[in-house]
N, C-alpha and C positions, 0 to 999 in steps of 0.2 A: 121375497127373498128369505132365506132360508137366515139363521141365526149366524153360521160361521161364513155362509157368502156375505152377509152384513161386515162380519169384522176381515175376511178377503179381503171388500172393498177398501174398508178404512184403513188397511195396512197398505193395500195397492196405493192408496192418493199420499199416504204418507211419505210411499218409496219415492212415487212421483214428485213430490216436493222438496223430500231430500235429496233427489237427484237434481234440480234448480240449484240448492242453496250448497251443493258440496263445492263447487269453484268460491263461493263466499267465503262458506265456513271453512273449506282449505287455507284459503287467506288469511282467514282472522287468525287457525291454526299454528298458521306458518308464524305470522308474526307476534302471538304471544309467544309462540317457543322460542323465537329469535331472543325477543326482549327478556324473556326467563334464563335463557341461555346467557344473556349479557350479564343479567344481575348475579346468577351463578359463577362466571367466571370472574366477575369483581369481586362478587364474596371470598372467591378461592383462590385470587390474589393477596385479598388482604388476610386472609389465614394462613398462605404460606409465608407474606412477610412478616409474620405474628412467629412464625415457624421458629424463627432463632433464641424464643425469650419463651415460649411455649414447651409442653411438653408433646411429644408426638400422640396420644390421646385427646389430647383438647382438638388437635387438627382432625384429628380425624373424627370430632365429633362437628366441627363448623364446617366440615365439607359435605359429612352426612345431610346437614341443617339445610344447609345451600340445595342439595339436589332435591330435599324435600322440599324446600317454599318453590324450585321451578317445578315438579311435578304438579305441585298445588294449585300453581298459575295454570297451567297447561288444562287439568281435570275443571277449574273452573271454568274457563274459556269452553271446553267441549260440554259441559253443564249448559250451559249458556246458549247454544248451539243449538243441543237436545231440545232445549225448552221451544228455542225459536220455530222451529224445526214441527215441532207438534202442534204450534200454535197456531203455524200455516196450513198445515192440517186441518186442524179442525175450522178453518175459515175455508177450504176449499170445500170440506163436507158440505157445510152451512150454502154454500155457493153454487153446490150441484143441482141440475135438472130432475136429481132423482131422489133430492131432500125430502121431498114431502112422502115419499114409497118409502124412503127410509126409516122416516119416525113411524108411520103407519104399520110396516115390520116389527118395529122396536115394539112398541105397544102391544100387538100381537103374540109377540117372544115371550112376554110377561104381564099382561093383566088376567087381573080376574075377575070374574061375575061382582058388578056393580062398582068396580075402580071406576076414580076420579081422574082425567088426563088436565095435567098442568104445562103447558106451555112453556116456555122461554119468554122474558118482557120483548127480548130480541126479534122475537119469528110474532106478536101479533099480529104486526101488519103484511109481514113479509108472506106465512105460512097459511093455508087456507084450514084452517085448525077443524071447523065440520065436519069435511070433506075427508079429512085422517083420521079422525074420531070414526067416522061413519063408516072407511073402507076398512078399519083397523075390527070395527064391530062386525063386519061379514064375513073379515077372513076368519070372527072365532067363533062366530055366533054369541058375543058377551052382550051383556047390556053396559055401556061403558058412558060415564058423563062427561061433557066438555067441561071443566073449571074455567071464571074468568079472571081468577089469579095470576097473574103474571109472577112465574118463576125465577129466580133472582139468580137465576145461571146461564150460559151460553152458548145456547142452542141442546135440542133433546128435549125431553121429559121425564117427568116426573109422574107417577101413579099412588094416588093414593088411595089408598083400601080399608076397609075393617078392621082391618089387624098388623098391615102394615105397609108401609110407603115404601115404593120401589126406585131409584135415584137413575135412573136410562138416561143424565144430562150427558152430554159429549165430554166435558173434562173426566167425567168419572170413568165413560167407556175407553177413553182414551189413554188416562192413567191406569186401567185395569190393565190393557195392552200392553204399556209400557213397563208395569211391574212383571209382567210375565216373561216377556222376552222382548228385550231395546231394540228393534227391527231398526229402527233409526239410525241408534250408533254403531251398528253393525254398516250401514249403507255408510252412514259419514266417517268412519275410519277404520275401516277393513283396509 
């Protein structure tokens, strides 16, 4: 697979999974905005009855305050959400039938002549680490080594080289995704 069919995929299982969790995460939505909305409207209670002893600038600065801490509740809740959201993600990655063609890509994408391939502690037992090593070295013709380091990230690899180490873990490809463009929070609240 091709480098942008790789992250295709990974946006595709994304949407798929934001599309599971958006009846969830509409809910949770729903009811922090209910509950932000409450605290809002008690706040903007108690600054109108503040209203008669107040000047009209104080009020209008504790009504401002009020809409800010519920937008604040709201953005963390969809934070929240996001995170979840990607998390599942990258466990259905880890989960797919075509994990191991995946990393074997990954590796391909980016080694070079005499890189080290480091694993995930997660995918030893799971991942047939040789067998990607070994398909990953035909698709480039590299000489590439298996490491039996277990990488302290999860799922993906890690390449280390001469000159420098290349970071292919799933949070990082995932996080690179997500700083580019929030396809997620586009899906969870559009």
């Amino acid at each position: 697979m091709a480098k942008q069919q790789l992250i295709d995929k990974i946006i595709s299982d994304a949407e798929e999974r934001a599309r599971q969790v958006v009846a969830e995460a509409e809910s949770k939505a729903a009811s922090m905005v209910a509950a932000a909305n409450a605290e809002r409207a008690a706040l903007m209670d108690s600054a109108q009855k503040m209203a008669s002893a107040q000047a009209p600038e104080t009020i209008r600065r504790r009504k401002a305050m009020a809409e800010l801490e519920g937008r604040k509740l709201v953005l963390a809740e969809r934070q929240a959400m996001i995170g979840e959201a990607y998390q599942k993600a990258l466990v259905a990655v880890k989960n797919s039938d075509k994990y191991e063609s995946l990393l074997a890509s990954m590796i391909a994408s980016s080694a070079e002549e005499n890189d080290t391939v480091v694993f995930a502690a997660s995918d030893f037992d799971k991942v047939d680490r040789k067998r990607v090593v070994a398909e990953a070295s035909k698709k480039t013709g590299l000489r590439l080594t298996l490491s039996d380091e277990k990488g302290a990230f999860d799922g993906g690899i890690v390449l280390r080289g001469k000159d420098c180490d290349k970071n292919l873990s799933l949070e990082v490809e995932l996080m690179t995704l997500r700083s580019e463009e929030d396809v997620c929070a586009k899906v969870l609240f559009s």
